[in-house]
C-alpha positions in Angstrom: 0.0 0.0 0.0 1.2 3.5 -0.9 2.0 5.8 1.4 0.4 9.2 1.4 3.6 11.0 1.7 4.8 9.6 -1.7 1.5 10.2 -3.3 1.3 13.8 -2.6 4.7 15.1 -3.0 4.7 14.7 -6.5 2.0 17.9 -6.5 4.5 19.9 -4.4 4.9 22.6 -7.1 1.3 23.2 -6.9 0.6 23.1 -3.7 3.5 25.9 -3.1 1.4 28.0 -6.1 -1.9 28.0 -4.0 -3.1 31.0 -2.0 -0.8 31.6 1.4 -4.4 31.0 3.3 -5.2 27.7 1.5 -1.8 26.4 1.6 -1.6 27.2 5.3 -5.1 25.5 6.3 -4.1 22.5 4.0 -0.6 22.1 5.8 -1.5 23.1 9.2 -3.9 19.7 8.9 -1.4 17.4 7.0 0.6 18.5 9.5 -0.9 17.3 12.2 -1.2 14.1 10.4 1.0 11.2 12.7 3.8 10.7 10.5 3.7 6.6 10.7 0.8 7.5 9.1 1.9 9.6 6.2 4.7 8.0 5.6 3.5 4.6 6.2 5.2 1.6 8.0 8.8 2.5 6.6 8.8 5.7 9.4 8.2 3.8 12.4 10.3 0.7 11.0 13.1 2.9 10.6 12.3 4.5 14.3 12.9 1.2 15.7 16.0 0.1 13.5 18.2 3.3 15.0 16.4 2.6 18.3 17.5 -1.3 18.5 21.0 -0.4 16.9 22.0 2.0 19.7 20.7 -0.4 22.7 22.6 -2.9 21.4 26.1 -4.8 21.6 28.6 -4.2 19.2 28.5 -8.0 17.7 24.9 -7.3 17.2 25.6 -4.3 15.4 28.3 -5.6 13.1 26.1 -8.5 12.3 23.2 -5.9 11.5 25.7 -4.1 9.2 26.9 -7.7 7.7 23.3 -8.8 6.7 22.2 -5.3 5.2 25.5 -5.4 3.2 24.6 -8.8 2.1 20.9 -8.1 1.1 22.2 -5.1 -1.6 25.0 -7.7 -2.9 22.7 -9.7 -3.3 19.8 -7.5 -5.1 22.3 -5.9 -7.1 24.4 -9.1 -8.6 20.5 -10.9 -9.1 18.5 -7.2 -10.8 21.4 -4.9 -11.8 23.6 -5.6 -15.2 26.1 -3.5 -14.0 26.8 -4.8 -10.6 26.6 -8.7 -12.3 29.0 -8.0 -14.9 31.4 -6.3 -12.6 31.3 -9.1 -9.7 32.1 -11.7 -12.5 35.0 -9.3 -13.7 36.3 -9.3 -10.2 35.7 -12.8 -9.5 33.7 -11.8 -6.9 31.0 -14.3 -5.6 28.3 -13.1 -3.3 27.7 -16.4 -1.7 31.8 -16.2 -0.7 30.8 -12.9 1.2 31.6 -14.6 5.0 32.3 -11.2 6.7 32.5 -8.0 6.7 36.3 -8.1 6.2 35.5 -9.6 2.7 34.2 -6.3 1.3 37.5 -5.1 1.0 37.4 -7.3 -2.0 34.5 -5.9 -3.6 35.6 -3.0 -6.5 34.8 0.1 -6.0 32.4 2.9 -7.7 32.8 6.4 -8.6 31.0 9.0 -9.7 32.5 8.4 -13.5 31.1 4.6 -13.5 27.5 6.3 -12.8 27.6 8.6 -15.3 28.8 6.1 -18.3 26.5 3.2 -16.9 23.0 4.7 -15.4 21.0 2.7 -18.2 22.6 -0.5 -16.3 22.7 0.1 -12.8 18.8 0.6 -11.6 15.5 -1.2 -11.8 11.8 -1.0 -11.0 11.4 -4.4 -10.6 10.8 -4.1 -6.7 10.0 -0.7 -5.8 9.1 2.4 -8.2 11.7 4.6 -9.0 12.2 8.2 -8.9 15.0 10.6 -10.5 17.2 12.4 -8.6 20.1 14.9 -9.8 23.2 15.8 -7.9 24.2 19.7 -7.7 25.1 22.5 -5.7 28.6 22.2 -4.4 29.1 19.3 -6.9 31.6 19.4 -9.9 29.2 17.5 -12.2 25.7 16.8 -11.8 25.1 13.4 -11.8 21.8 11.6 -12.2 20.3 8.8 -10.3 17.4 7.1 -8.9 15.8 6.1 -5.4 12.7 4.3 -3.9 9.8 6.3 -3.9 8.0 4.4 -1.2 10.7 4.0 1.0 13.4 7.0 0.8 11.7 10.0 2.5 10.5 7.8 5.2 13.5 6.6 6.0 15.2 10.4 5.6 12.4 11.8 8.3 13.4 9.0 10.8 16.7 10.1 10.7 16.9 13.3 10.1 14.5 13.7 13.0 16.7 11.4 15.0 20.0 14.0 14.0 17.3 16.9 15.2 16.5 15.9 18.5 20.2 15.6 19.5 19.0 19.6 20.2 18.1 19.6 23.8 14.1 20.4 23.7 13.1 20.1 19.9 10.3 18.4 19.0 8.6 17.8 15.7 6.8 21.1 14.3 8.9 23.1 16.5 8.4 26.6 15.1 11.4 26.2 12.9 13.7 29.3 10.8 15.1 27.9 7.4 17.4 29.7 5.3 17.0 28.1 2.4 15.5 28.5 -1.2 12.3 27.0 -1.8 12.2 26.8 -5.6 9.0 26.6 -7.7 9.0 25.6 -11.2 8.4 28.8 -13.5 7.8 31.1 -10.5 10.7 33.7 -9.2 11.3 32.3 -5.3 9.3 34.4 -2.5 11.0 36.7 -0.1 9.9 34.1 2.9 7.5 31.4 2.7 5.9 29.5 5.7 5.8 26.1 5.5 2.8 24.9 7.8 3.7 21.1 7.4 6.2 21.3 9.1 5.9 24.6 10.4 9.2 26.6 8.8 9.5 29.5 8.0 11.7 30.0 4.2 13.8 32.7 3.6 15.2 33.0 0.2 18.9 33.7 -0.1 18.7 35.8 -3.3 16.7 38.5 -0.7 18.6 38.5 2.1 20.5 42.2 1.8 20.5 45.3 3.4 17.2 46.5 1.4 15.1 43.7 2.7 16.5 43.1 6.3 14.0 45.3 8.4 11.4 42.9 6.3 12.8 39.8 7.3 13.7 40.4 11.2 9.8 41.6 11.6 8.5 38.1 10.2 10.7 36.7 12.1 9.6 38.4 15.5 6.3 37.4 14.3 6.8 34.1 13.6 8.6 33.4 17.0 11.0 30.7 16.1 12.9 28.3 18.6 15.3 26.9 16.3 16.8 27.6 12.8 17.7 24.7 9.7 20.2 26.4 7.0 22.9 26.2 4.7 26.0 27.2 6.6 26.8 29.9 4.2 22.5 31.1 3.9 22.7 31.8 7.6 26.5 33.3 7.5 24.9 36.1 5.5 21.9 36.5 7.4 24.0 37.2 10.1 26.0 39.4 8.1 23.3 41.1 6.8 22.4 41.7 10.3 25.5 43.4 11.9 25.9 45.5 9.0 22.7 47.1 10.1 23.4 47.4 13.5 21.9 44.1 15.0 24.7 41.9 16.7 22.7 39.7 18.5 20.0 37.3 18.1 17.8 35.9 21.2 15.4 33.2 22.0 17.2 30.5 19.3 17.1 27.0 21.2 19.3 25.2 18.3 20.4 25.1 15.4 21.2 22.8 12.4 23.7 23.2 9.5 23.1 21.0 6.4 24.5 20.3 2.7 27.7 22.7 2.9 31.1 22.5 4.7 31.2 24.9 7.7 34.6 26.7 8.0 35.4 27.3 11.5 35.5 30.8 11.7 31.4 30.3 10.2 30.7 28.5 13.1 32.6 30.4 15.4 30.0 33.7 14.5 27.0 31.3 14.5 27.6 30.4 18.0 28.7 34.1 19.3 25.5 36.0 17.5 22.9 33.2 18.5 24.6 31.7 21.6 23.2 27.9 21.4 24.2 24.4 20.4 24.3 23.9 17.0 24.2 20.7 15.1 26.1 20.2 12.1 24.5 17.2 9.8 27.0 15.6 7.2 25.1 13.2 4.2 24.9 13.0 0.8 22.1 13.2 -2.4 22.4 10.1 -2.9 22.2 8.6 0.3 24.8 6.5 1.0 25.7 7.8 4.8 25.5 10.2 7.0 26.7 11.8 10.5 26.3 14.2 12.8 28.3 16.5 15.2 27.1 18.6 17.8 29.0 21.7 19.2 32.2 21.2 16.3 32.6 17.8 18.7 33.4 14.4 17.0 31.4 13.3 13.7 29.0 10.3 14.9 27.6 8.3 11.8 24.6 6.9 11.6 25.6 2.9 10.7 22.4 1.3 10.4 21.8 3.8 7.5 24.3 2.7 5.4 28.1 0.9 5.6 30.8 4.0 5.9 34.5 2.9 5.4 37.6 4.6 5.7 39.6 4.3 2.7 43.1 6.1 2.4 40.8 8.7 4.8 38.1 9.4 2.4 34.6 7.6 3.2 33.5 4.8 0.6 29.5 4.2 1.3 27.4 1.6 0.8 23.5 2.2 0.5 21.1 0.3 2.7 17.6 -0.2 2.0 18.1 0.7 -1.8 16.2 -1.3 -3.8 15.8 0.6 -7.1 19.9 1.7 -7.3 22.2 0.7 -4.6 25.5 3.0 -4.5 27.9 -0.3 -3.4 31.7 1.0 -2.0 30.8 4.3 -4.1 34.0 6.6 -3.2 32.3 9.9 -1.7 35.6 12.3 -2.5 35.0 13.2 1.1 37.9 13.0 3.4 38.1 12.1 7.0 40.8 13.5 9.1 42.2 13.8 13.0 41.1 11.2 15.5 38.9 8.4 14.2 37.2 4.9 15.8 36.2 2.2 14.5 34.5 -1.1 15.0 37.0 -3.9 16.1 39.1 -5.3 13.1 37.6 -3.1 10.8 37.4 -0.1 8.3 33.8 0.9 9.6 34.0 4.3 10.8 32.0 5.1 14.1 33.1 8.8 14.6 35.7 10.8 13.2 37.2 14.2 14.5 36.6 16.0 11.0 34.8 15.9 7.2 36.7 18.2 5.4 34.4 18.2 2.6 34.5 17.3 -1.0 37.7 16.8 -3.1 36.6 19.6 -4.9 36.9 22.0 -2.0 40.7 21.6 -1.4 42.9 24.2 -2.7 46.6 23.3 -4.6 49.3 25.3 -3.3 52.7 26.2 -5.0 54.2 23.0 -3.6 51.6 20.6 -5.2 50.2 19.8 -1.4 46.8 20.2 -0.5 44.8 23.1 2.0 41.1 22.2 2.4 39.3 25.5 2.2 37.2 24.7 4.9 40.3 24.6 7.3 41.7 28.3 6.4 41.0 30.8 8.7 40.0 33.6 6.1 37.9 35.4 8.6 40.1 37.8 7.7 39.0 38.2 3.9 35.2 38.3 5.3 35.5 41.0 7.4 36.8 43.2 4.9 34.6 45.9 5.6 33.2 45.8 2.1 33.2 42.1 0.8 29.6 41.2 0.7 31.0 37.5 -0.2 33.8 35.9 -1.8 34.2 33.3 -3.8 37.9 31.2 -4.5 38.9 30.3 -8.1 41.7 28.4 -9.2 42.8 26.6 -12.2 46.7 26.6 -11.3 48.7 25.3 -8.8 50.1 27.8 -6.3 47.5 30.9 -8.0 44.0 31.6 -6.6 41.3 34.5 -7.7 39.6 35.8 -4.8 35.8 36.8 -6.9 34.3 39.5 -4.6 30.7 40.6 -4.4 30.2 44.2 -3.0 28.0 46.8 -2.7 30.4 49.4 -2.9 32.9 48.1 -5.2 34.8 51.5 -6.1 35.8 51.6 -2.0 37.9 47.8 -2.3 41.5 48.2 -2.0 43.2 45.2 -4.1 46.3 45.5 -2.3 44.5 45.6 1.3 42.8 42.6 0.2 45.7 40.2 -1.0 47.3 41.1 2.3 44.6 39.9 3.9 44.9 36.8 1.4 48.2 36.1 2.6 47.6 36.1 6.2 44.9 33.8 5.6 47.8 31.5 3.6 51.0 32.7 2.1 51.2 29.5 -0.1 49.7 31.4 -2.9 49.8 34.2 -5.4 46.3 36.2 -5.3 44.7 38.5 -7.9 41.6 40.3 -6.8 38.2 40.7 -9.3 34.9 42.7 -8.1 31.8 40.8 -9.5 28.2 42.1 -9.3 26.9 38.7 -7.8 28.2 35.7 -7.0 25.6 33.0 -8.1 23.9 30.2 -5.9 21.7 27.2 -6.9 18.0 27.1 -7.2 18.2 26.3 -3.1 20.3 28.6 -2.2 23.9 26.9 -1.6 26.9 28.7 -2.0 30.0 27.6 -3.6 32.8 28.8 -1.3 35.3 27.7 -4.4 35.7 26.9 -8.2 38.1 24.2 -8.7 39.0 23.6 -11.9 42.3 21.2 -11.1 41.5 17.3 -10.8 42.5 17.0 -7.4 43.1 13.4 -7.3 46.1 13.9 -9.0 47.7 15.6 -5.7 46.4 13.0 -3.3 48.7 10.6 -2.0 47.7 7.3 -1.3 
């Protein structure tokens, strides 16, 4: 039996068109809806997977990770071309896979293997599909599918389950998002509330000096508790803010930080202007994995949501519960580093110190070694007095373009700026070029930097 969830969120588009009163007396009452009943038995099934996992040994959880590993072999070699063909490349027999420790044997999958062999790597055999498309902070969109039935049930369990590490939140809690909310053939809204599950949108492309005063009234209206943005969404909210004079922010219980790195110095303001725990949730499109860390503490994955290995440092995922188009040992370009643990005798990650983001999000310096921007302190280049934003290019080793958006771009001093560059990092030549805006995605992410380098061929293994 379908779910209602998956039934009506294919007329999302129109249901943001209708009337602000309609749409709010539709989703105050869907709302209010128990969610094992609109998302069917896959919520509360999932509830009680992540509730068992946790109360449990750690032979019972390897074993749990063992026979969901063995499940998507399995599907894949029986439904999936792809997946058969390679096994019987590799020599690799599913009924030989004894242990976890025999994974290492199973090839891996990257994001070039998806592209060239989509036609051969899903199925609607068991479950109906839907399309999905990577973007944002990623090099190359890349297109996929996932269960309709099951995916978004299994998302709201845990994504709920990452919320409530925030002392006090429940479900509806009156919620702040900074976020686009795009709709097909319409220009996105200044704010938007969300009555389903009561947030309140803010559209990045508005938030400016012009329509702050706007914004901070809805928001004393609205009488939030906690706030759900992309780091960099929020980061100019808050900039937005002191520039006008307002350099605190009261009455936030929580917050959480989604789909982008967070550089330090971003969480660092975050927790000085709203003074409260904050969340930061690491995952992926796809959904292979996914973490969370609270206060900048240790990364805790989520295991029964999918297998996360540490390979060379970077995290390979395998998908759980994918029965339309598993991602098996897909290499995530996402690099652990500091302190990690693991389960005993293995690869499988528990927590890790840091995710320092995407491959893509690493700078080259003159010596051919690697920076991850989300490690540089250039709190220094955002508090120039008039960068709005700023956006890192590069496309040599050793050279970067700082791209900076201003209001008030005859005042910008290039050579104040590359000293501020070099303070930041002196492992690189900078040149300095004003833009009018720096662009974001339909939902609002930023792209802190343009790599145009393949970066796996500074990595050492």
């Amino acid at each position: 039996m379908k779910n209602i969830d998956s039934i009506l969120h294919q007329y999302k588009n129109s249901y943001y068109r209708l009337p602000s009163s309609v749409r709010r007396f539709i989703g105050e009452l869907y709302g209010r809806v128990p969610l094992s009943v609109r998302f069917g038995k896959n919520y509360p099934k999932h509830q009680k997977i992540i509730e068992q996992f946790y109360n449990s040994d750690e032979q019972f959880q390897l074993d749990y990770m063992y026979n969901k590993t063995y499940e998507t072999l399995q599907f894949a070699y029986d439904n999936l071309p792809y997946y058969k063909e390679l096994f019987n490349k590799y020599d690799f027999k599913v009924e030989n896979f004894k242990s976890l420790d025999d994974y290492k044997s199973v090839p891996y999958l990257t994001r070039d293997d998806v592209l060239k062999n989509l036609s051969n790597m899903h199925t609607n055999k068991l479950e109906k599909e839907v399309l999905m498309e990577t973007g944002g902070t990623s090099m190359n969109a890349m297109k996929f599918f996932i269960p309709k039935e099951l995916s978004r049930a299994k998302e709201k369990a845990y994504f709920l389950h990452i919320f409530k590490q925030l002392k006090g939140y429940k479900y509806r809690a009156k919620t702040l998002a900074f976020r686009t909310i795009h709709v097909d053939g319409t220009e996105p809204k200044l704010w938007m509330h969300e009555p389903v599950d009561n947030y309140l949108f803010f559209s990045t492309n508005h938030i400016n000096n012009e329509n702050i005063h706007s914004i901070l009234k809805q928001i004393k209206k609205f009488k939030p508790k906690f706030i759900n943005a992309f780091p960099s969404a929020l980061h100019l909210f808050i900039q937005t803010c002191k520039k006008n004079n307002i350099n605190e922010f009261l009455n936030i219980e929580g917050i959480i930080l989604t789909s982008e790195g967070i550089p330090k110095h971003y969480f660092d303001e975050f927790k000085n202007f709203f003074k409260c725990n904050i969340v930061a949730q690491y995952g992926h499109t796809e959904r292979i994995c996914t973490a969370y860390s609270l206060n900048q503490q240790k990364y805790n994955f989520l295991n029964p949501y999918g297998l996360v290995e540490s390979v060379n440092n970077e995290i390979v995922g395998t998908s759980f519960d994918n029965f339309v188009m598993p991602f098996i040992r897909y290499k995530t370009k996402d690099f652990l580093s500091g302190e990690n643990t693991f389960f005993k005798n293995t690869n499988i990650v528990k927590t890790a110190e840091y995710i320092d983001g995407r491959l893509q999000e690493y700078l080259v310096t003159k010596n051919n070694t690697l920076i991850s921007i989300l490690q540089l302190s250039y709190d220094y280049l955002t508090n120039y007095e008039y960068a709005d934003a700023i956006q890192f290019y590069q496309d040599t080793p050793g050279y970067i373009t700082l791209y900076i958006q201003s209001e008030k771009p005859e005042k910008i001093h290039y050579e104040t700026v590359i000293s501020l560059a070099k303070k930041m990092s002196n492992q690189f030549k900078y040149q300095v070029q004003t833009v009018e805006k720096i662009e974001r995605t339909n939902r609002g992410k930023y792209k802190h930097l343009i790599q145009k380098l393949d970066i796996s061929k500074y990595m050492i293994n």
